[in-house]
SEMARLO-867052 format. One record per residue (C-alpha): residue in three letters; z, x, y; residue number from 1. Coordinates in Angstrom, 1 decimal, m for minus. Last residue first. Layout:
<rs>
{"ALA"; {Z; X; Y}; NUM}
...
</rs>
This chain:
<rs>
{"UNK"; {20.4; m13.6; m2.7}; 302}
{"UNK"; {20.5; m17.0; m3.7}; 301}
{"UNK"; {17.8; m17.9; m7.0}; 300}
{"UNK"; {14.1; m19.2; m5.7}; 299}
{"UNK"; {13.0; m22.0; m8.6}; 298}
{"UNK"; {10.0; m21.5; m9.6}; 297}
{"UNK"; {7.7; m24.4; m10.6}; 296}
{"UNK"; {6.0; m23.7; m13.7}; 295}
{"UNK"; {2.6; m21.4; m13.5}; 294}
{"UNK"; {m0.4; m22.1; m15.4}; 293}
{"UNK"; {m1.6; m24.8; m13.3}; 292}
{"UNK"; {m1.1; m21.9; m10.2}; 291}
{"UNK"; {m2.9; m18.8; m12.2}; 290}
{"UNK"; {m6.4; m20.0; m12.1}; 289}
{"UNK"; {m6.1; m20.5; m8.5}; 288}
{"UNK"; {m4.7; m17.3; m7.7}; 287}
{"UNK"; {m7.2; m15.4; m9.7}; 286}
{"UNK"; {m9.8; m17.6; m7.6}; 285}
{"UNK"; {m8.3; m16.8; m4.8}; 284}
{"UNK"; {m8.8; m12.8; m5.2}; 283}
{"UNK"; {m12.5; m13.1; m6.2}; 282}
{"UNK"; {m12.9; m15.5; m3.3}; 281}
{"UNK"; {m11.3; m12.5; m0.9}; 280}
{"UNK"; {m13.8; m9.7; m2.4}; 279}
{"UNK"; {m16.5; m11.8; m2.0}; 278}
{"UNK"; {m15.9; m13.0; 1.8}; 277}
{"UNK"; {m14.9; m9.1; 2.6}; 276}
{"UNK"; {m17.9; m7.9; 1.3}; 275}
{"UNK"; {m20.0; m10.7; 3.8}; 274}
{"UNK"; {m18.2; m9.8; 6.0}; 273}
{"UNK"; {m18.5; m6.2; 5.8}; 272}
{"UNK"; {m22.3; m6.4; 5.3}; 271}
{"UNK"; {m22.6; m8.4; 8.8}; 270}
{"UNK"; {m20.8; m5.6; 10.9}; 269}
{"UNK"; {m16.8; m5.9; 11.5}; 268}
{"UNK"; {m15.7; m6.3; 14.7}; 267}
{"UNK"; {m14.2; m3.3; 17.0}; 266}
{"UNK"; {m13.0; m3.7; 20.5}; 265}
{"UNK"; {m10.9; m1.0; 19.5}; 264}
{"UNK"; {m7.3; m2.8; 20.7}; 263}
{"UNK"; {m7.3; m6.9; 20.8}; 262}
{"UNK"; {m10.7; m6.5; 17.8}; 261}
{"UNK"; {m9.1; m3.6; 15.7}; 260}
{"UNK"; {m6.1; m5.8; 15.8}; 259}
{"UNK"; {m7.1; m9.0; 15.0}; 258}
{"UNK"; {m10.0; m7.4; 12.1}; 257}
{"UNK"; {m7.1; m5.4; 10.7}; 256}
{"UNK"; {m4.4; m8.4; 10.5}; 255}
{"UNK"; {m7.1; m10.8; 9.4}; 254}
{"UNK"; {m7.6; m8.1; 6.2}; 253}
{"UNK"; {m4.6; m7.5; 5.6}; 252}
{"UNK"; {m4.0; m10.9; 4.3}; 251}
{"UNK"; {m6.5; m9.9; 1.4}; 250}
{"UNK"; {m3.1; m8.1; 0.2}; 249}
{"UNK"; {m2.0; m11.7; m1.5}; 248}
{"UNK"; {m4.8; m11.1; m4.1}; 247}
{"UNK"; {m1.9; m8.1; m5.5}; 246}
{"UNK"; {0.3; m10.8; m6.1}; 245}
{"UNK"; {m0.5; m12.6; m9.7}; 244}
{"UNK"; {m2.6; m9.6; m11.5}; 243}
{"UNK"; {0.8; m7.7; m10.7}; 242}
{"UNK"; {3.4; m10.3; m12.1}; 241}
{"UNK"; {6.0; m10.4; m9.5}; 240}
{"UNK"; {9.2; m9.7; m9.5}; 239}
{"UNK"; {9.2; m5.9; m8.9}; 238}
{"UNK"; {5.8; m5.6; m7.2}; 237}
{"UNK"; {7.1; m7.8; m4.3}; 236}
{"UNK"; {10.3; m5.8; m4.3}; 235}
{"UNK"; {8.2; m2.9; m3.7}; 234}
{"UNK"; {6.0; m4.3; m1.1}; 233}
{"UNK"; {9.0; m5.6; 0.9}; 232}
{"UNK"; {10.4; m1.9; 0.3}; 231}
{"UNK"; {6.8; m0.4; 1.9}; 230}
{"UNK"; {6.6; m2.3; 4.7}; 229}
{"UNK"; {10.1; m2.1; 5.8}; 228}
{"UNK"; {9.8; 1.7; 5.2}; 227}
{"UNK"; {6.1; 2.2; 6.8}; 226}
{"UNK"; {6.9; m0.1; 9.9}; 225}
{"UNK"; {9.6; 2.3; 10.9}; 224}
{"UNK"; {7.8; 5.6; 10.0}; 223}
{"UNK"; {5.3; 4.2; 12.3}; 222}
{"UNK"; {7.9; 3.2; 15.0}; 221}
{"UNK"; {8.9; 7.0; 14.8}; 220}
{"UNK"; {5.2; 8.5; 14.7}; 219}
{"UNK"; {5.1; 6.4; 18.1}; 218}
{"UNK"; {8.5; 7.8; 19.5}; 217}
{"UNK"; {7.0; 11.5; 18.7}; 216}
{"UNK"; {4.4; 10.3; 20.4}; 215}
{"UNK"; {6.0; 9.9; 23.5}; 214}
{"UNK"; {8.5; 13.1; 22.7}; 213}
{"UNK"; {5.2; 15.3; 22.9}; 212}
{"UNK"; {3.6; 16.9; 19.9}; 211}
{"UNK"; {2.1; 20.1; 19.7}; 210}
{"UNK"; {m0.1; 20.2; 16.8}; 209}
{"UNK"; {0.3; 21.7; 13.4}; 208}
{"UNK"; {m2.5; 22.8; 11.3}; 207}
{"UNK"; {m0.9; 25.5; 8.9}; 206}
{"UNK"; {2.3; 24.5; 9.8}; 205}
{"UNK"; {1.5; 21.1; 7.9}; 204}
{"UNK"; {1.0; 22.2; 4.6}; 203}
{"UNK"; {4.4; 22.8; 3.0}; 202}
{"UNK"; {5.6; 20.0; 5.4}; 201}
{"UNK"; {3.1; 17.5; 3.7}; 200}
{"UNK"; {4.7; 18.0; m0.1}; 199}
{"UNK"; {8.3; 17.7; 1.2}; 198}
{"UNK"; {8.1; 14.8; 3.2}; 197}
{"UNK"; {5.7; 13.0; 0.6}; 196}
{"UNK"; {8.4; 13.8; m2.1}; 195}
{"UNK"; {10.9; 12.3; 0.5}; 194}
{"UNK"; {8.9; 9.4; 1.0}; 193}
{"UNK"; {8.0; 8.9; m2.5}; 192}
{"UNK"; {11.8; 9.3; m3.5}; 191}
{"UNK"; {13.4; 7.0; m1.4}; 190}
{"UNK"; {10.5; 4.0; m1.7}; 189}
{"UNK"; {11.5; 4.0; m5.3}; 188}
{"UNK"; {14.9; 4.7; m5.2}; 187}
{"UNK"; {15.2; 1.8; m2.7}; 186}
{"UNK"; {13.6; m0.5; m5.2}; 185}
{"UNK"; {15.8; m0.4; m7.4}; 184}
{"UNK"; {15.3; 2.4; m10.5}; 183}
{"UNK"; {15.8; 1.6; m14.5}; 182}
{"UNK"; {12.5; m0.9; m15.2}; 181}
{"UNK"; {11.4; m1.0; m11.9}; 180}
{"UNK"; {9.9; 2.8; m12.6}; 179}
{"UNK"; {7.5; 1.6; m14.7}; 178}
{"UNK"; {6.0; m0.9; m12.5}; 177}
{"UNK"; {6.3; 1.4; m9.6}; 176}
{"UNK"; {3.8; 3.6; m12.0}; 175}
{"UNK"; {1.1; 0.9; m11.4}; 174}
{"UNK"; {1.7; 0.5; m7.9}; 173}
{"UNK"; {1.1; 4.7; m7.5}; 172}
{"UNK"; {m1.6; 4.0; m9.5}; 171}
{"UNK"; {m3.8; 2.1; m7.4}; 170}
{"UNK"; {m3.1; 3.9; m4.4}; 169}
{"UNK"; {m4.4; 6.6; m5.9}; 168}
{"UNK"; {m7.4; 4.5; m6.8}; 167}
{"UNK"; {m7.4; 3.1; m3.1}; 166}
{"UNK"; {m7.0; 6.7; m1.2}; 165}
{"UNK"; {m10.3; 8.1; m3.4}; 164}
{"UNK"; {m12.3; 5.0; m1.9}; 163}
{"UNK"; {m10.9; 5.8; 1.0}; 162}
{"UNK"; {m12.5; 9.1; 0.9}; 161}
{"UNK"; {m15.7; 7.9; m0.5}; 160}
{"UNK"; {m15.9; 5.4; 3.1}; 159}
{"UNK"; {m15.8; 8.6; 4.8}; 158}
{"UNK"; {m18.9; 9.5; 3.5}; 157}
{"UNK"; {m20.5; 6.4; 5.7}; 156}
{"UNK"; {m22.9; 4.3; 4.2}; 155}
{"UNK"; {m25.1; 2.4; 6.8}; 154}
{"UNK"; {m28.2; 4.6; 6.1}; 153}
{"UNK"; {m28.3; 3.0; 2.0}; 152}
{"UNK"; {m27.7; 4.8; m0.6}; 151}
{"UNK"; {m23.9; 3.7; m1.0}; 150}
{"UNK"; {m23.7; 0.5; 0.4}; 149}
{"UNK"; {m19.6; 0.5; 1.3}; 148}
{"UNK"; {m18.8; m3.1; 2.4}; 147}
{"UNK"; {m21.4; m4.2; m0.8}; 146}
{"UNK"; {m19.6; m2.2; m3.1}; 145}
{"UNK"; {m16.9; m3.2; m2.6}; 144}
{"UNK"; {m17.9; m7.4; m3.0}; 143}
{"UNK"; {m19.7; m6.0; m6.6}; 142}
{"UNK"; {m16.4; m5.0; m6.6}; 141}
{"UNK"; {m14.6; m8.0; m6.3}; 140}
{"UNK"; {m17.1; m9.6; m8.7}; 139}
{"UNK"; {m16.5; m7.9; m11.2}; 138}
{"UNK"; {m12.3; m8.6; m11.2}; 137}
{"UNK"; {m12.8; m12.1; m10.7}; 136}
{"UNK"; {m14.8; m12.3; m13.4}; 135}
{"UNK"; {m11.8; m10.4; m15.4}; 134}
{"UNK"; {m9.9; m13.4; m14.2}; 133}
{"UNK"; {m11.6; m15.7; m15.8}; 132}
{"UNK"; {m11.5; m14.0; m19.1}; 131}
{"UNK"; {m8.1; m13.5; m19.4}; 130}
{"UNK"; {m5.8; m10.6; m18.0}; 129}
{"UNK"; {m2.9; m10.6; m20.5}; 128}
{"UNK"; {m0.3; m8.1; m19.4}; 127}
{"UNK"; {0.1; m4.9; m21.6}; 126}
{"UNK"; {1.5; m2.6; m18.8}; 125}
{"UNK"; {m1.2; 0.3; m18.6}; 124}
{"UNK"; {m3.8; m0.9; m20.9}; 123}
{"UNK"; {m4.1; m4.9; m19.3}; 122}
{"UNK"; {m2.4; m3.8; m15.8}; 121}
{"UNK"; {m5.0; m1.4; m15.2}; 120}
{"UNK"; {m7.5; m4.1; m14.7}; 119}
{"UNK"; {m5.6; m6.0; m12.5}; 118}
{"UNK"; {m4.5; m2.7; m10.4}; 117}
{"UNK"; {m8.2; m1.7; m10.0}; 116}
{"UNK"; {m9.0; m5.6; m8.7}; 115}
{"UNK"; {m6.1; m4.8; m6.1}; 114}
{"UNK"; {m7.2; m1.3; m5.0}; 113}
{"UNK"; {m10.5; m2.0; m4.5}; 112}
{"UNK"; {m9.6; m3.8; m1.2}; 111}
{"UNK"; {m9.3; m0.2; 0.3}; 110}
{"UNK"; {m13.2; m0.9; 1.2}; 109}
{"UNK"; {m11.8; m3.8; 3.1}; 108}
{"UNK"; {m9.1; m2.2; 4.8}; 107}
{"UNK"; {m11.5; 1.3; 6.0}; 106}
{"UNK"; {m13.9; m1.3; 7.5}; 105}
{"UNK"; {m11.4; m3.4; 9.1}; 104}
{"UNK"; {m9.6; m0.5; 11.2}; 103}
{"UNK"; {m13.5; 1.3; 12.2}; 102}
{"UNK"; {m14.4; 4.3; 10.8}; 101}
{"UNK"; {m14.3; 7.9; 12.5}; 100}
{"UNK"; {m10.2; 8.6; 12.8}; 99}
{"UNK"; {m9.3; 5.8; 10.2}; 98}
{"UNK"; {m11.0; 7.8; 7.4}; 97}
{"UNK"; {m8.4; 10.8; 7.3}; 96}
{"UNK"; {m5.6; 8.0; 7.6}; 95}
{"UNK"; {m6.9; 6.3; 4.8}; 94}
{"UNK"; {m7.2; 9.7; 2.7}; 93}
{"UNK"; {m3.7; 10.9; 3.7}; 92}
{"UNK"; {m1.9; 7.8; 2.5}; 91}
{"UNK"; {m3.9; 7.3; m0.2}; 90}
{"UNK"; {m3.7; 10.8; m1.3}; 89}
{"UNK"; {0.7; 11.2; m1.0}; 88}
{"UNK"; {0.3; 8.4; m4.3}; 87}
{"UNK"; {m0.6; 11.2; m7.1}; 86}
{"UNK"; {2.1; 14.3; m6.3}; 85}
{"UNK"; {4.5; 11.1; m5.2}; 84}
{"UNK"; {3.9; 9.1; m8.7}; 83}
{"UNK"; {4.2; 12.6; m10.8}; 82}
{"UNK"; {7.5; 13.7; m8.5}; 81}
{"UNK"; {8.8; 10.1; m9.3}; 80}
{"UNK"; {8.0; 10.4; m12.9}; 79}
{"UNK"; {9.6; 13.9; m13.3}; 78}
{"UNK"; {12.9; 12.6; m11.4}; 77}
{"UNK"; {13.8; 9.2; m13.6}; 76}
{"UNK"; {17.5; 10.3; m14.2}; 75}
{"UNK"; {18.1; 8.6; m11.0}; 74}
{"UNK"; {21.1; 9.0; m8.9}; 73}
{"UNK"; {19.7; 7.7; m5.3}; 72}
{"UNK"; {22.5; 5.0; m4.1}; 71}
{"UNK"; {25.7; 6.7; m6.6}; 70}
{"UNK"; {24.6; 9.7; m5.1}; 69}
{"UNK"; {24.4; 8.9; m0.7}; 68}
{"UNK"; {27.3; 6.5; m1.1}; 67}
{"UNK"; {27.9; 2.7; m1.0}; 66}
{"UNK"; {25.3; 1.4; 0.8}; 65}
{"UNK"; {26.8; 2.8; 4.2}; 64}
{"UNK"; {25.5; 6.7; 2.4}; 63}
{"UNK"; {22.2; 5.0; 0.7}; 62}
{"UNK"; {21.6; 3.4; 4.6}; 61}
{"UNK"; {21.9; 7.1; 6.4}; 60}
{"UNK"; {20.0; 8.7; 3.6}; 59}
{"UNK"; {17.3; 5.8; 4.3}; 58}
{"UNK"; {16.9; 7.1; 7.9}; 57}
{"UNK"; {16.9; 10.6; 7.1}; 56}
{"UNK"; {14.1; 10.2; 4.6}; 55}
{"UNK"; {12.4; 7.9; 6.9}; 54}
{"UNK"; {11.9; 9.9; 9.6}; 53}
{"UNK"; {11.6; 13.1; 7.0}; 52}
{"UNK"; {8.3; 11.3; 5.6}; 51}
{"UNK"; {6.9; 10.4; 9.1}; 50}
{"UNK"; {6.7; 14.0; 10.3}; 49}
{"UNK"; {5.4; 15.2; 7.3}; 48}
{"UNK"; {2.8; 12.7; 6.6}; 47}
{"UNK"; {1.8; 12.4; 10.7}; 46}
{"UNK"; {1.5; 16.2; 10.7}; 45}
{"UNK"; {m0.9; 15.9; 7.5}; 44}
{"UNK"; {m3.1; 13.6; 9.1}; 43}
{"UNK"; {m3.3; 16.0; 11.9}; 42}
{"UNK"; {m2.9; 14.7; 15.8}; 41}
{"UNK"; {m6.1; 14.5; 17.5}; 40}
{"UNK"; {m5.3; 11.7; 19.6}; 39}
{"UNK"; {m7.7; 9.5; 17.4}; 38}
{"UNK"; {m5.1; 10.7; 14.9}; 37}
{"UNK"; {m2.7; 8.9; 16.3}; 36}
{"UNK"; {m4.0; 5.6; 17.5}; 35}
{"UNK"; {m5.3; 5.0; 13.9}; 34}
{"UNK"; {m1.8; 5.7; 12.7}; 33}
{"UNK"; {m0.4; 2.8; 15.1}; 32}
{"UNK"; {m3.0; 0.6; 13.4}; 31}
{"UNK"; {m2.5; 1.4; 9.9}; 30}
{"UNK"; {1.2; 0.9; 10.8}; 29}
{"UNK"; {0.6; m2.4; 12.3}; 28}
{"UNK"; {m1.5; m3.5; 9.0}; 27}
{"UNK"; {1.7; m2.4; 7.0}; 26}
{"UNK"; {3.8; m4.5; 8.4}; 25}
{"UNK"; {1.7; m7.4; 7.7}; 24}
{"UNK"; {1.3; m6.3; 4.2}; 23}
{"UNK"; {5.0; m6.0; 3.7}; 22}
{"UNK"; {5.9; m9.5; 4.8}; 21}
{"UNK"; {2.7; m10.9; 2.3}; 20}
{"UNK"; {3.7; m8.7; m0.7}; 19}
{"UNK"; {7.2; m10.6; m0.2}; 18}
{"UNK"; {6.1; m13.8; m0.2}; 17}
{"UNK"; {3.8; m13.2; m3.1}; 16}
{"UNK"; {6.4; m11.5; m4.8}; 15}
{"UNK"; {9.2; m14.8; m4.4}; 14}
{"UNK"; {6.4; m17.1; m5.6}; 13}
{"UNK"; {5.8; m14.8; m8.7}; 12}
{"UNK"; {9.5; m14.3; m10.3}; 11}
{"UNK"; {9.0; m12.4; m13.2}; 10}
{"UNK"; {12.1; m11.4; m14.2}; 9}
{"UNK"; {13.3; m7.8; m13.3}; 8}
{"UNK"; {14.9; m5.0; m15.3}; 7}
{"UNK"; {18.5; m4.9; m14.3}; 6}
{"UNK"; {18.6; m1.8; m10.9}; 5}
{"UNK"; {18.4; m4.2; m7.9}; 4}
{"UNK"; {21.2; m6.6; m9.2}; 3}
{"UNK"; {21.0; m9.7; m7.6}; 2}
{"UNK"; {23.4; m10.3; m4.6}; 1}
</rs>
């Protein structure tokens, strides 16, 4: 098995296969949160609830891994409390949003996210973003701002709070970058969950909810889909260039729209579309001008 702790080679077909995995995951968990905190449950709860869920879950993993220390030890600690203290608001902001706006809406405005990444990833990680791309870039928010139309009656504050969740978001995959360099992947999701954990259950008692064991269960399937979303996402982000795989989270939009269609009833208005169609040809034509570029990778045994 390759070693999960080496600095990574950039291995692009391999991260776009596994941003695409994780991204579907993630679009159930959206959903299954969406559920909860329609039932009134707070977003904070959820956090808390969910970040000891999978705490506890991948303590029991680090310990058949090969030990609970050896699996976790990590001289990297300030970072990761910097990249939890920072990445805990995208979680909570989405969530917030999903109780009043509609599954799609909320996934296209948190489309940002991607064309923030590519532009960070010129200061922040010193890859080459060329001019074609940087179009690409523009025009996926121009594509934004479209889905949100500030000023206009169909803008919706809670569309500002995702927006908050996608820049957070943002840097959180910015700062897994930096941390791929000496932590696996595991680490990685480890320690944001349990720094979420610990961060949300400081809060939470001072709007808890009674919960029943039925949606205990559901909080459980969404801690679930979080952590296999969330390591697939991680591996994605440690092979792959990030200008190269972050288009790939587009799929999340046909999940969202599926979903908020079989369970809401909900369809995206006209504006959102047409946002969503902007956004998505800025992401393919990054794609496209990265293929002739690209040699033909070879996928190494694992």
């Amino acid at each position: 098995m390759a070693d999960m702790t080496a600095a990574p080679a950039r291995d692009n077909l391999r991260g776009i296969l596994y941003m695409n995995i994780g991204i579907f995951l993630l679009s159930v968990m959206d959903a299954v949160a969406k559920w909860l905190v329609e039932a009134d449950y707070p977003v904070i709860q959820i956090l808390a609830v969910r970040g000891w869920l999978i705490t506890i879950a991948m303590l029991f993993w680090a310990q058949m891994r090969g030990g609970i220390i050896p699996t976790l030890k990590t001289s990297r600690w300030k970072m990761h409390a910097i990249r939890t203290t920072i990445g805990i608001a995208a979680p909570f902001c989405f969530f917030t949003a999903l109780k009043t706006m509609p599954l799609a809406d909320a996934t296209v405005i948190f489309f940002a996210a991607p064309f923030i990444m590519t532009a960070l990833s010129v200061p922040l990680l010193k890859e080459t973003v060329g001019p074609h791309r940087w179009a690409a870039v523009i025009v996926g928010f121009i594509g934004v701002v479209i889905v949100m139309q500030p000023g206009s009656d169909a803008f919706q504050f809670t569309a500002l709070i995702v927006f908050i969740g996608c820049v957070a978001y943002a840097l959180i995959n910015i700062m897994t970058r930096w941390l791929s360099s000496t932590d696996s992947a595991f680490q990685i999701v480890f320690y944001f969950n349990l720094g979420t954990a610990l961060i949300a259950s400081a809060i939470a008692p001072f709007f808890w909810t009674s919960m029943t064991w039925e949606h205990f269960g559901v909080v459980g399937l969404m801690a679930t889909l979080a952590l296999a979303g969330h390591i697939y996402m991680t591996m994605g982000f440690r092979v792959g260039e990030i200008s190269v795989i972050v288009p790939f989270e587009y799929t999340s939009l046909i999940w969202s729209v599926l979903i908020g269609y079989w369970v809401w009833n909900d369809l995206p208005a006209e504006h959102v579309w047409l946002g969503a169609a902007i956004i998505i040809g800025g992401g393919l034509y990054i794609i496209h001008r990265e293929r002739p570029r690209k040699p033909k990778v070879i996928l190494p045994d694992v």
